[in-house]
Backbone of each chain as ProteinMPNN parsed JSONL, in Angstrom:
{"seq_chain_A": "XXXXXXXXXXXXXXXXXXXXXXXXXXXXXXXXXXXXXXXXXXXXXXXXXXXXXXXXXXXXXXXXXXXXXXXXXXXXXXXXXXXXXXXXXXXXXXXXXXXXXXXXXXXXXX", "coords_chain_A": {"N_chain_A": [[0.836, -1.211, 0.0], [1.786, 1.047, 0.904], [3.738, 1.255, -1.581], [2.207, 2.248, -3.539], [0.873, 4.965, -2.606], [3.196, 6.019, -2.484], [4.048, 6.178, -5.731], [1.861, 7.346, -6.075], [2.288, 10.049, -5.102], [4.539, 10.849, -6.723], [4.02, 10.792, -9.201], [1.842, 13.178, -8.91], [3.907, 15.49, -7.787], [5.353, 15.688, -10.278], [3.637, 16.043, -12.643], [2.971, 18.582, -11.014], [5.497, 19.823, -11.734], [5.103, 19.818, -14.39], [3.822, 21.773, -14.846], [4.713, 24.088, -13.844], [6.896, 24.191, -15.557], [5.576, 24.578, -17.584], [4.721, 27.163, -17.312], [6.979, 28.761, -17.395], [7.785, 29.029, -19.777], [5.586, 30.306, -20.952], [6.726, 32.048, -19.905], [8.754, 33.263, -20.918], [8.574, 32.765, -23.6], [8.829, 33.851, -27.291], [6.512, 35.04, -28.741], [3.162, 34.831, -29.841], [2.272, 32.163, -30.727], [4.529, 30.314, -29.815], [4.436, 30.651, -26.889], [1.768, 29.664, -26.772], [2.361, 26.977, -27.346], [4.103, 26.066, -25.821], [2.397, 26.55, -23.173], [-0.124, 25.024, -23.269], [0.43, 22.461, -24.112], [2.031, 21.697, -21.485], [0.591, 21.843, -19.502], [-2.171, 20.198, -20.211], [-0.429, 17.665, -20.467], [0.185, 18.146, -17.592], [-2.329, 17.947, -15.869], [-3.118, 15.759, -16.293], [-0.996, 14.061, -14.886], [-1.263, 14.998, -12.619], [-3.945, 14.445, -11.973], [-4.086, 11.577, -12.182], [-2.456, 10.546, -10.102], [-3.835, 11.432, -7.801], [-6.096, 9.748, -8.424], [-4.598, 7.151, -8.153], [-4.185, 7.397, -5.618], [-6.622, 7.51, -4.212], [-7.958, 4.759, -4.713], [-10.643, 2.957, -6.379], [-12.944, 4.06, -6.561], [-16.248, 6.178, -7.322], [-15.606, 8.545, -6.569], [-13.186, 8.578, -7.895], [-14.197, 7.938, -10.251], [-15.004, 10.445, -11.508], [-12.845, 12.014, -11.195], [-11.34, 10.473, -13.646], [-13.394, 11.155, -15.692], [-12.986, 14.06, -15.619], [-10.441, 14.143, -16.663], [-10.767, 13.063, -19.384], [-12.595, 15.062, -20.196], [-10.926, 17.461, -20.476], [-9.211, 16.584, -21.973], [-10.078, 16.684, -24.478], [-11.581, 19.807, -24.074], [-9.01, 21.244, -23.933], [-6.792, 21.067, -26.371], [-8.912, 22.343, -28.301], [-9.61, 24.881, -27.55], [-6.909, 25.558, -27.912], [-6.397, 25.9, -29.989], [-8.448, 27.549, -31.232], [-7.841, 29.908, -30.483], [-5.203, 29.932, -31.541], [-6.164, 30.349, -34.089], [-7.339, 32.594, -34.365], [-5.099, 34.308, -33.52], [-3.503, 34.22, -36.06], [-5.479, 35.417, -37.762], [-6.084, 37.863, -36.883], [-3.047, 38.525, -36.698], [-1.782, 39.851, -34.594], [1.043, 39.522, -34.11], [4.402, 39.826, -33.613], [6.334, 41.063, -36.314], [9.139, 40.475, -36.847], [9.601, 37.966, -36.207], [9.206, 34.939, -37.69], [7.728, 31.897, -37.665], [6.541, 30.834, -40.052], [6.426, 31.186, -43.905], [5.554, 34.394, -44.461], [4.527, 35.836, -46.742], [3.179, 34.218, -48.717], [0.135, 33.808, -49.365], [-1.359, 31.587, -50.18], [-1.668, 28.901, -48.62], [-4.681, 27.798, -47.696]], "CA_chain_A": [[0.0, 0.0, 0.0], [2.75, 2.345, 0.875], [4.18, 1.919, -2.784], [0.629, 2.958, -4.324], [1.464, 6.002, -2.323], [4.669, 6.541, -3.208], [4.19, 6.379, -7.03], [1.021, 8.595, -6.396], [3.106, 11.45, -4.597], [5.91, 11.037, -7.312], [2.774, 11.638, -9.913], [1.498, 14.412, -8.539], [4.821, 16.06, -8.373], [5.83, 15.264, -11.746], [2.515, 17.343, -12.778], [3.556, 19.783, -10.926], [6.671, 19.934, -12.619], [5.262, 20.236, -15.967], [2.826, 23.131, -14.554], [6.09, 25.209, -13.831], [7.816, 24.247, -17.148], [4.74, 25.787, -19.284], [4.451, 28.779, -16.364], [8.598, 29.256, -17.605], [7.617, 29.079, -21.518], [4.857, 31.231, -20.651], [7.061, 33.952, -19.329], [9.715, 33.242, -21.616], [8.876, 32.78, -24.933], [9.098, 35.385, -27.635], [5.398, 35.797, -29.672], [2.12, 33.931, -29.264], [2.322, 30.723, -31.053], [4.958, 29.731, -29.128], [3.506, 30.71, -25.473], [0.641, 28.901, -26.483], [2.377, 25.229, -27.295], [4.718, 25.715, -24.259], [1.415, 26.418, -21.745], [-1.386, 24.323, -23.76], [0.573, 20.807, -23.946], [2.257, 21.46, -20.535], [-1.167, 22.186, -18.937], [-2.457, 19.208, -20.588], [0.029, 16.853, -19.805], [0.232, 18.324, -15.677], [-3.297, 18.141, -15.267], [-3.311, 14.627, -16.571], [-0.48, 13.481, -14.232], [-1.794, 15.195, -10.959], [-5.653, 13.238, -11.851], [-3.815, 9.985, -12.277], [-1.817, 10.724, -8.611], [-5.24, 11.336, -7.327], [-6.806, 8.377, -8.613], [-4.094, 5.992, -7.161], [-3.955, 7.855, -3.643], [-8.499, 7.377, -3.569], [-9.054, 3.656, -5.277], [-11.579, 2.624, -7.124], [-14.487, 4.42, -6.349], [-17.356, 7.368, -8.097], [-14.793, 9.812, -6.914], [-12.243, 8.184, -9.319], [-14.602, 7.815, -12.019], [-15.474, 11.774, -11.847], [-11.762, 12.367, -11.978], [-11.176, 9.994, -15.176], [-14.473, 11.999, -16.982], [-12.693, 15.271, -15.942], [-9.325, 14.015, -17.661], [-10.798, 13.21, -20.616], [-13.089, 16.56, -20.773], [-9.849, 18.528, -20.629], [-7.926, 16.09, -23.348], [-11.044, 17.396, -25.698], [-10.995, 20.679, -24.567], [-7.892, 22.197, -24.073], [-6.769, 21.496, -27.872], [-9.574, 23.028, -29.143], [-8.954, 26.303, -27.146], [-5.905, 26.228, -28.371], [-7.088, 25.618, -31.619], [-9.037, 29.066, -31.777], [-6.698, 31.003, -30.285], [-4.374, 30.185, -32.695], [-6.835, 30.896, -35.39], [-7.614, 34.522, -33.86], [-4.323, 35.027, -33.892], [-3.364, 34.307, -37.439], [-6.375, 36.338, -38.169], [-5.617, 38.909, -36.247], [-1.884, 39.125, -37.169], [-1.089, 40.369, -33.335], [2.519, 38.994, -33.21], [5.478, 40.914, -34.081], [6.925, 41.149, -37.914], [10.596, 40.376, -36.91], [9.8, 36.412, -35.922], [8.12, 34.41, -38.509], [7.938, 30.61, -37.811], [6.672, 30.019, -41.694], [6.682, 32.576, -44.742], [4.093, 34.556, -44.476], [4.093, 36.488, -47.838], [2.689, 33.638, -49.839], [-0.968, 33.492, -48.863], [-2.314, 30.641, -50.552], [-2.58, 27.773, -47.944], [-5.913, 28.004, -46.298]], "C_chain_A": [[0.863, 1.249, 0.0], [3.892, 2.814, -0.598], [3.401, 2.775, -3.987], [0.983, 4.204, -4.099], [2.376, 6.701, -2.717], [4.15, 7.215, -5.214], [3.081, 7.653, -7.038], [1.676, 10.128, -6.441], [3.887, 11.829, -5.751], [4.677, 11.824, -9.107], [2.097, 12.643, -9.763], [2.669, 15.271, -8.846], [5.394, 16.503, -9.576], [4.607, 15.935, -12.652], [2.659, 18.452, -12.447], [4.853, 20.783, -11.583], [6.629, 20.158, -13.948], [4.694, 21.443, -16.058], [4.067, 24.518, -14.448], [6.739, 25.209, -15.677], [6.707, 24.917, -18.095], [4.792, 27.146, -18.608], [6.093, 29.59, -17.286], [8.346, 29.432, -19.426], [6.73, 29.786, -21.408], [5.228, 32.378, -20.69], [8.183, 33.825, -20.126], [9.642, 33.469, -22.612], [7.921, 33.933, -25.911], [7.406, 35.88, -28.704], [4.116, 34.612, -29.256], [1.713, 32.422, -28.987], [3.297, 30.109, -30.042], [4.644, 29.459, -27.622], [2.191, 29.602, -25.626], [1.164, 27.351, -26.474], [2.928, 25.209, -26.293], [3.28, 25.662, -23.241], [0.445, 25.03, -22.188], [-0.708, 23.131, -23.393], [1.354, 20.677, -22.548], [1.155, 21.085, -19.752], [-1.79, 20.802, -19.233], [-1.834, 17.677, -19.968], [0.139, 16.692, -18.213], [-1.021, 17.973, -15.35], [-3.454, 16.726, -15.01], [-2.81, 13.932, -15.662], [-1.146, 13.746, -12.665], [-3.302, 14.182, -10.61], [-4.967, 11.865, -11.684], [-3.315, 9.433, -11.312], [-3.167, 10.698, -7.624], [-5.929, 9.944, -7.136], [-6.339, 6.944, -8.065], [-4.376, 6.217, -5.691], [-5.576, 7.272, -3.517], [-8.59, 5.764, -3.931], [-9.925, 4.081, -6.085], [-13.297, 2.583, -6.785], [-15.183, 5.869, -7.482], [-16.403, 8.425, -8.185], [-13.86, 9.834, -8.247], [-12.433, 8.134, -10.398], [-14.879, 9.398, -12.297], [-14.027, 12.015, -12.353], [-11.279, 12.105, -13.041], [-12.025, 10.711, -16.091], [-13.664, 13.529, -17.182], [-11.538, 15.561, -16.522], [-9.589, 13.803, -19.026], [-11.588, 14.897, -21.242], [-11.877, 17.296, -20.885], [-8.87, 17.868, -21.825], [-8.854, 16.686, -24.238], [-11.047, 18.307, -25.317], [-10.127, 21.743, -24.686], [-7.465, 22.038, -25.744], [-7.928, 22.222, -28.441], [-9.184, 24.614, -28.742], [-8.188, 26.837, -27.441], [-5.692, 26.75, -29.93], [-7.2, 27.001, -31.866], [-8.153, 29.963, -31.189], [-5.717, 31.05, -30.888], [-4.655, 30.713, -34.077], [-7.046, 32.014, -35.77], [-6.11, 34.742, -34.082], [-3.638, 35.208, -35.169], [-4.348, 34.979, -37.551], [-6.104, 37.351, -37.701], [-4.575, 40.066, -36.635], [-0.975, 40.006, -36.1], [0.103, 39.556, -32.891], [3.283, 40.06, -34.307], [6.217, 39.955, -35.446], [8.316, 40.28, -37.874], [10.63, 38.735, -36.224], [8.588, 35.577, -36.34], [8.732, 32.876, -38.485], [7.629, 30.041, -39.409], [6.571, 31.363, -42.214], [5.408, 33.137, -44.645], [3.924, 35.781, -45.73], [3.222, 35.504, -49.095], [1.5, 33.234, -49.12], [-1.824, 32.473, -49.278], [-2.323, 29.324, -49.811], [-3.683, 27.952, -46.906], [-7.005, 26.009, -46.749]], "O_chain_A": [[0.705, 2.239, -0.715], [4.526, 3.849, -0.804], [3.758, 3.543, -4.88], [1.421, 4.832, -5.063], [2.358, 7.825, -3.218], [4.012, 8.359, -5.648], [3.225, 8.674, -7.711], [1.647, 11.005, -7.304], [4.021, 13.038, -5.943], [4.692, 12.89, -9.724], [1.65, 13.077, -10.824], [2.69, 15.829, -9.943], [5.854, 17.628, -9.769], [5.116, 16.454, -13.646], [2.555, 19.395, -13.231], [4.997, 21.988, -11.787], [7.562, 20.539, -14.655], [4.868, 22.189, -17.022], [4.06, 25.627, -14.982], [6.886, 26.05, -16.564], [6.917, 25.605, -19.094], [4.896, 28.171, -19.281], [6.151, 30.759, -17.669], [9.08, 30.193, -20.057], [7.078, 30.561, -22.298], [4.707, 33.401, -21.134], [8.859, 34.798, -19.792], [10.415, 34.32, -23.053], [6.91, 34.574, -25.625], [7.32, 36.971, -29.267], [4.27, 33.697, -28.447], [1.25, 31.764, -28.056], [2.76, 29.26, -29.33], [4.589, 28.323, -27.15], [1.77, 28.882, -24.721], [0.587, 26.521, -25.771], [2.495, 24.372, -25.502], [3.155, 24.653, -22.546], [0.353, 24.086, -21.404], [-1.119, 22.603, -22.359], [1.448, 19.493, -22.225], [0.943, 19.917, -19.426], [-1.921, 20.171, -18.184], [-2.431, 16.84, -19.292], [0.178, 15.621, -17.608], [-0.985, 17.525, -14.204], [-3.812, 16.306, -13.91], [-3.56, 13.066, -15.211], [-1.429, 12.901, -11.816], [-3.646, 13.534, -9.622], [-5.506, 11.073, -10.911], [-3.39, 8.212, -11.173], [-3.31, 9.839, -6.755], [-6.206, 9.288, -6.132], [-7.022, 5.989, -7.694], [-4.707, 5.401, -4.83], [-5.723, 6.486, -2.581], [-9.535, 5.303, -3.291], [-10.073, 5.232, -6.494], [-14.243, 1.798, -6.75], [-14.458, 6.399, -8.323], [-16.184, 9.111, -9.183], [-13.769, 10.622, -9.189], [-11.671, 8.194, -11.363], [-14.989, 9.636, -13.499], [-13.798, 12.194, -13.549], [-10.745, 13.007, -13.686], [-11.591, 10.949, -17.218], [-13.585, 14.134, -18.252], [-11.267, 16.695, -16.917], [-8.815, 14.25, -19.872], [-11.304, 15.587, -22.22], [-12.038, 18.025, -21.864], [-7.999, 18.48, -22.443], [-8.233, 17.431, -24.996], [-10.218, 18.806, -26.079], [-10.287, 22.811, -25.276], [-7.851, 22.977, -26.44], [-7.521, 22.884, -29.395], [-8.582, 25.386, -29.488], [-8.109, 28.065, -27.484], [-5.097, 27.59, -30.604], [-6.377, 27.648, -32.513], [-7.851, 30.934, -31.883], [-5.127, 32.129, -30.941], [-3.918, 31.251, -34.904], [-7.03, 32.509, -36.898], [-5.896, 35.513, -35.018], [-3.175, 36.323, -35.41], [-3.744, 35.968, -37.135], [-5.674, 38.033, -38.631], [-4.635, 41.282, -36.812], [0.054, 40.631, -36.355], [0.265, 39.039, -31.785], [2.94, 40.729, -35.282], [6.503, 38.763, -35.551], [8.566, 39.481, -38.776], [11.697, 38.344, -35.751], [7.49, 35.446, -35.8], [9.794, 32.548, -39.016], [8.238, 29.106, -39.928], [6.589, 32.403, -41.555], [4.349, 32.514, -44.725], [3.087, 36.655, -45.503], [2.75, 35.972, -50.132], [1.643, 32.363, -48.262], [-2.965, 32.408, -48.821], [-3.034, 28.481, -50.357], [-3.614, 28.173, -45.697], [-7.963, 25.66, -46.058]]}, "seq_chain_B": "XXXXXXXXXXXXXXXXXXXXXXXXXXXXXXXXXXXXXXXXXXXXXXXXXXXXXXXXXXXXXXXXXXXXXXXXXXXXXXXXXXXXXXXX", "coords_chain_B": {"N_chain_B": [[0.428, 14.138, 7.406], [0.158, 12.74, 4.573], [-1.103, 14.397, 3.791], [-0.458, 16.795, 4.043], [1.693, 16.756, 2.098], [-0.174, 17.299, -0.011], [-0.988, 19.832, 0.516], [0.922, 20.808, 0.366], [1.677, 20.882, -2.55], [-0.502, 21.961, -3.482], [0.331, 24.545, -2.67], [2.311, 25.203, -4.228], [1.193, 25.365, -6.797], [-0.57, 27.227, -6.274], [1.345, 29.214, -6.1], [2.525, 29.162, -8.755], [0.718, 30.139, -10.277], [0.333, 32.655, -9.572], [3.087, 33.233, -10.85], [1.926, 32.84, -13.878], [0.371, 34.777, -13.72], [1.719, 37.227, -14.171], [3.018, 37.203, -16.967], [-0.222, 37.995, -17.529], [-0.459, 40.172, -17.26], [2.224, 42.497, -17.946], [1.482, 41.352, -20.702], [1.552, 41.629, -24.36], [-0.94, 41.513, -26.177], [-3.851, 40.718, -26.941], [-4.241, 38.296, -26.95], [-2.366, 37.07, -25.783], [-3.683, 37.599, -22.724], [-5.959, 35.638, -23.107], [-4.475, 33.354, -23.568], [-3.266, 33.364, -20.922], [-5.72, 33.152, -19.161], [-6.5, 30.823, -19.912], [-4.577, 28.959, -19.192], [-4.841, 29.402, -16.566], [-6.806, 28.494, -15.859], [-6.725, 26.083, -15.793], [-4.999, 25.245, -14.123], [-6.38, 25.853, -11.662], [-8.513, 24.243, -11.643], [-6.905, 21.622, -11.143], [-6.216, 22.564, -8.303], [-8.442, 22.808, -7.436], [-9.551, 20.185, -7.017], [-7.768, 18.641, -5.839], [-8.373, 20.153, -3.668], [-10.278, 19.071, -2.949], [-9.404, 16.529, -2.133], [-7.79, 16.865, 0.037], [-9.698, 17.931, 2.236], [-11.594, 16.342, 2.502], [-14.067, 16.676, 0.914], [-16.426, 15.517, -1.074], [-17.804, 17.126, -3.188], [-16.577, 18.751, -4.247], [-15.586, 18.298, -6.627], [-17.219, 17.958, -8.893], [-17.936, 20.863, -8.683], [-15.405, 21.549, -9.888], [-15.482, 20.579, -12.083], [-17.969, 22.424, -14.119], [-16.145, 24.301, -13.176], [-13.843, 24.098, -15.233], [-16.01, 23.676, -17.505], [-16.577, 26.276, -18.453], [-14.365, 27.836, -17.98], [-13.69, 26.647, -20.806], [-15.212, 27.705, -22.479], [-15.219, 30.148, -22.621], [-13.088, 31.143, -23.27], [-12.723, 30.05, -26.041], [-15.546, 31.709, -26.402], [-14.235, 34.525, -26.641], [-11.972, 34.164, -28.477], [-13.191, 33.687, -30.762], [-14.537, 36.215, -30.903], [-12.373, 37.964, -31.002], [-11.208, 37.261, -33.216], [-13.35, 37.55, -35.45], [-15.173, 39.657, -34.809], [-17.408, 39.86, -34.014], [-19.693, 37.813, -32.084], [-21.441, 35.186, -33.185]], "CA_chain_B": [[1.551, 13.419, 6.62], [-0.069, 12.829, 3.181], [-2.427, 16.073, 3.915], [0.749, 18.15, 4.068], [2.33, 16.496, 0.836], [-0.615, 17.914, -0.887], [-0.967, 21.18, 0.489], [2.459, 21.546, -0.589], [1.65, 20.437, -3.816], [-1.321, 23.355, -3.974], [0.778, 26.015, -2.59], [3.203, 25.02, -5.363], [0.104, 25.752, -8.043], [-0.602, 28.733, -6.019], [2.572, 30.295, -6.375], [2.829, 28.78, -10.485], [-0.882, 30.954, -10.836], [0.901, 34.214, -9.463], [4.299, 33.775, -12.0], [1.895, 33.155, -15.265], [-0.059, 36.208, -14.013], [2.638, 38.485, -14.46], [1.783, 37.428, -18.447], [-1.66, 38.286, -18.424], [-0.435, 42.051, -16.648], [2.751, 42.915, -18.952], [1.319, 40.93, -22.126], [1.731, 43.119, -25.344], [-1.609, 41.517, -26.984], [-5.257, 40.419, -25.963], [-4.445, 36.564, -27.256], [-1.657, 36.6, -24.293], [-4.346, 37.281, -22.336], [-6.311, 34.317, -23.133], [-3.986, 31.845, -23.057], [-3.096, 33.59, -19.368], [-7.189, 32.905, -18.826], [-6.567, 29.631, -19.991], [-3.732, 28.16, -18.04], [-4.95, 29.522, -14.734], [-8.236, 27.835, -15.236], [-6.374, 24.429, -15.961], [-4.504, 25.225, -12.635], [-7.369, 26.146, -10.833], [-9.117, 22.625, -11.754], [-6.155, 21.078, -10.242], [-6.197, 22.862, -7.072], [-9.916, 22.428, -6.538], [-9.657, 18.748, -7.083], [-6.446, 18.469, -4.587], [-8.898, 20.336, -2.233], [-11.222, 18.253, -2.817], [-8.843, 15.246, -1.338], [-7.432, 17.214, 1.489], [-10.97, 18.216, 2.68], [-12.404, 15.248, 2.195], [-15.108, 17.404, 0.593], [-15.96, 14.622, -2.326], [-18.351, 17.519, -3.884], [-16.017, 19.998, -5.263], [-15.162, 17.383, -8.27], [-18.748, 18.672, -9.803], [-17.404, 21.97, -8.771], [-14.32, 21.569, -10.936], [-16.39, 20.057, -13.731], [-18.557, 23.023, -14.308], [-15.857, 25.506, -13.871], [-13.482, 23.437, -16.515], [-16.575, 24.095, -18.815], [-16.77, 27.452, -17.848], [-13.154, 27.873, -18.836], [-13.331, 26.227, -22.125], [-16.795, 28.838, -23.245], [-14.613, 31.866, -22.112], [-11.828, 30.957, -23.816], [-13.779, 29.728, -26.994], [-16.092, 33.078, -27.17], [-13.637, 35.789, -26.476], [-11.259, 33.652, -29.544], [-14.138, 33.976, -31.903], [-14.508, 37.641, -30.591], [-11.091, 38.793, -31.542], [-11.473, 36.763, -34.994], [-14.519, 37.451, -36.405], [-15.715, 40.753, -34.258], [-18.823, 39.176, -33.191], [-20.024, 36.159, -31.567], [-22.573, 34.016, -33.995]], "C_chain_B": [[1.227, 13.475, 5.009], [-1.157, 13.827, 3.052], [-1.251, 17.31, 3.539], [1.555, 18.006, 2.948], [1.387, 17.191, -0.39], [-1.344, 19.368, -1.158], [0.19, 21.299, 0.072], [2.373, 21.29, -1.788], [0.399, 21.575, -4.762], [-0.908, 24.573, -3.727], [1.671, 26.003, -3.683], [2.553, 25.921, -6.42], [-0.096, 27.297, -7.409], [0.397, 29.884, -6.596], [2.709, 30.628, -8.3], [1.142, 30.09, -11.071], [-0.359, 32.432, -10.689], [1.819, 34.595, -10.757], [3.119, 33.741, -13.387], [0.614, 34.461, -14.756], [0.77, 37.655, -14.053], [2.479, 38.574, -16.167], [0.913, 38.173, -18.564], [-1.196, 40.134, -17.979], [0.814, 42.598, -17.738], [2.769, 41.7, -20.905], [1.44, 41.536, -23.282], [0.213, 42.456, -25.786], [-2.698, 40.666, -26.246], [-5.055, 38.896, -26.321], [-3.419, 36.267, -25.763], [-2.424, 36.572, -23.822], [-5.284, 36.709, -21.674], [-5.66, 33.073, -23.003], [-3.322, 31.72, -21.258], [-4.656, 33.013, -18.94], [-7.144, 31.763, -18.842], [-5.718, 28.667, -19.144], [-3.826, 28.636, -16.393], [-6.496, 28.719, -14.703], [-7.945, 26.519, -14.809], [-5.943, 24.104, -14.555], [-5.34, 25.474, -11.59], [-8.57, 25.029, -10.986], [-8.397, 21.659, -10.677], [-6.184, 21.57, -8.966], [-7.678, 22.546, -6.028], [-9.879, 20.945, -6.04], [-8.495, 17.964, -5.827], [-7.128, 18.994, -3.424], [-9.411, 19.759, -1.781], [-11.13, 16.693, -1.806], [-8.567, 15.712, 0.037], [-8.592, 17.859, 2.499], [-12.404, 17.183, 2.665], [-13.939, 15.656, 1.838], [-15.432, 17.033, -0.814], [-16.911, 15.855, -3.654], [-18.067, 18.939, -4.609], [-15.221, 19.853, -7.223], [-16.139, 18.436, -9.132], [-18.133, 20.141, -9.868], [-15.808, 22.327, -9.869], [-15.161, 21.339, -12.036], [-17.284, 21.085, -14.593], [-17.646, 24.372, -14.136], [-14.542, 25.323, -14.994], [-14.324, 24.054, -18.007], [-16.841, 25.676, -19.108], [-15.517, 28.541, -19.192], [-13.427, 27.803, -20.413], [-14.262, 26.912, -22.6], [-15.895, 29.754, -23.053], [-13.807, 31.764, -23.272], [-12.267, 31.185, -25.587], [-14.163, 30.841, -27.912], [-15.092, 33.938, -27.645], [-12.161, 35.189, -27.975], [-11.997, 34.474, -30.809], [-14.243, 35.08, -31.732], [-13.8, 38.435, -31.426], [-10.878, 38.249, -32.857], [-12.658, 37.544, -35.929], [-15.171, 39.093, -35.945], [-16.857, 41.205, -33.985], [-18.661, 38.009, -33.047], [-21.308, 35.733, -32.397], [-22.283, 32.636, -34.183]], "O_chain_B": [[1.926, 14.152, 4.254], [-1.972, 13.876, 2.131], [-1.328, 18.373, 2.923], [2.209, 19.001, 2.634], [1.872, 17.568, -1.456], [-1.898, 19.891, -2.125], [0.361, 22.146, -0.806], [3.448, 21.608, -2.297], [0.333, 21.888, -5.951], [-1.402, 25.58, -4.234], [1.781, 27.134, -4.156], [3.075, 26.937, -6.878], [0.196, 28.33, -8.011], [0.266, 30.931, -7.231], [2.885, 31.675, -8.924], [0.881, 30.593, -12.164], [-0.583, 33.289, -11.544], [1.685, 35.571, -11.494], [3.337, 34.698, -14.129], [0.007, 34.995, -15.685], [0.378, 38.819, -13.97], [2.009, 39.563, -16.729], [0.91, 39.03, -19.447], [-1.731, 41.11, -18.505], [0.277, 43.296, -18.598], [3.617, 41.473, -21.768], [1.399, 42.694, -22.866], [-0.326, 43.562, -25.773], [-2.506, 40.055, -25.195], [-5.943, 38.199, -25.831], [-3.69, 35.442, -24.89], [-2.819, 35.411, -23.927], [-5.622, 36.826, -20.496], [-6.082, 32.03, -22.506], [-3.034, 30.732, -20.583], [-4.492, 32.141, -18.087], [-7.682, 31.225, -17.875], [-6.19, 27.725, -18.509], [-3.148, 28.335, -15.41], [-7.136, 28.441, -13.689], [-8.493, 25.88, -13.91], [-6.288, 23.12, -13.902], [-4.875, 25.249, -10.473], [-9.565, 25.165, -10.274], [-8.923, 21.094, -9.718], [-6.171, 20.579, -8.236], [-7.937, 22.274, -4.856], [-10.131, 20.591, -4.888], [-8.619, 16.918, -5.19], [-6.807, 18.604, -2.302], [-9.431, 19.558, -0.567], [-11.96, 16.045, -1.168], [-8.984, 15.134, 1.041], [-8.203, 18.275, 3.59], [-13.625, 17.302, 2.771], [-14.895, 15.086, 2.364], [-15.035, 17.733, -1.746], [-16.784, 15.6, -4.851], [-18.752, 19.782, -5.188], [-14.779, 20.496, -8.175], [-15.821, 19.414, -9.809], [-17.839, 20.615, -10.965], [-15.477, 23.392, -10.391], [-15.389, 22.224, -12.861], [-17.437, 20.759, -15.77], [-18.015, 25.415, -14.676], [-14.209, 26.333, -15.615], [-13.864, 24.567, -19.027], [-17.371, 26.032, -20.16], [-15.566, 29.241, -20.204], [-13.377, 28.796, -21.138], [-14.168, 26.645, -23.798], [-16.127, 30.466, -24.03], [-14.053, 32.474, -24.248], [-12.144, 32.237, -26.214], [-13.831, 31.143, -29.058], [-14.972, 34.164, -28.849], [-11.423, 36.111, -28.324], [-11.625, 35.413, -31.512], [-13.95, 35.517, -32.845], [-14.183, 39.262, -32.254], [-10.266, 38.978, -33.638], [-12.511, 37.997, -37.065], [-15.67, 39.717, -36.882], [-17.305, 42.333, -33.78], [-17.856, 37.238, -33.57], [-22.336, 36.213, -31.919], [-23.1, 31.904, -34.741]]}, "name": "protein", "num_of_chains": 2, "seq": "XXXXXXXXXXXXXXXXXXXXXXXXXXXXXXXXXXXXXXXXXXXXXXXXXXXXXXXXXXXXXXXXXXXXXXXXXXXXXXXXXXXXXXXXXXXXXXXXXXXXXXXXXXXXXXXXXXXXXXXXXXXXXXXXXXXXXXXXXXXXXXXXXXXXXXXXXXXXXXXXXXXXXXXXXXXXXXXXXXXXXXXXXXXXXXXXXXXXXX"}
């Protein structure tokens, strides 16, 4: 029982740990697109590990099954969120001129 | 013992909710913002749900669950907002 524990704690942590690493790409990185894949798939992946730390520390009960529904609601919809916010911002065009991940004078892939 | 492993594990998130709100305050553009709106909600799921254990208070799950969806409409509209310059 006390290794259930263990691995839970070390899962939790290890969530926590990815929650800092998008917070640091967050405050680090240099235009939108990038802020958004550093927070979105950190976020994603931390939330995932801290529910799954959870779920060992409680067993196999209702509580556990709410936490598994509320891991998958967040695998559907954090990508999408990120989705449109990436869309607004290509539409938009609110990032700076002087750092272009693809070309952006040739407008024909939509 | 394992009450105090996971308050330390929400003051952690606490603190991680303060550094990405320094983002949403010197952001240059309203999409920072949102993705500041967005990663404090994700973190603020997690913290409820960690309260939820250390309070043995099994009915703040629901309470996460509804402000998760909460999140993901905010996020969502105010996208389509700054795209389109209405909501339809």
């Amino acid at each position: 029982m006390i290794v259930v524990e263990v691995i839970s704690y070390i899962s939790i942590f290890t969530g926590v740990f990815f929650f800092a690493v998008g917070t640091i790409g967050l405050l680090r990185m240099p235009d939108v697109y990038t802020r958004m894949h550093a927070s979105t798939k950190c976020d994603t992946l931390g939330i995932s590990l801290v529910m799954f730390g959870l779920i060992l520390l409680n067993g196999l009960t209702i509580f556990s099954l709410k936490l598994a529904i509320l891991v998958l609601f967040v695998w559907i919809t954090n990508p999408t969120a990120a989705h449109a916010i990436a869309l607004a911002a290509f539409e938009t065009r609110e990032i700076s001129d002087d750092y272009v991940p693809f070309s952006r004078e040739e407008e024909n892939y939509d | 013992m394992s009450n105090n492993i996971l308050i330390f594990a929400s003051l952690l998130l606490g603190m991680l909710i303060f550094l990405s709100l320094i983002r949403g305050i010197i952001g240059p553009s309203s999409l920072d913002r949102i993705i500041v709106i967005n990663v404090i909600g994700t973190k603020t799921v997690s913290i409820m749900v960690l309260f939820a254990i250390i309070f043995s208070e099994h009915y703040f799950v629901d309470i996460a669950l509804v402000y998760a969806l909460i999140s993901f409409i905010a996020s969502i509209s105010v996208a389509k907002y700054l795209e389109k310059g209405t909501i339809s």
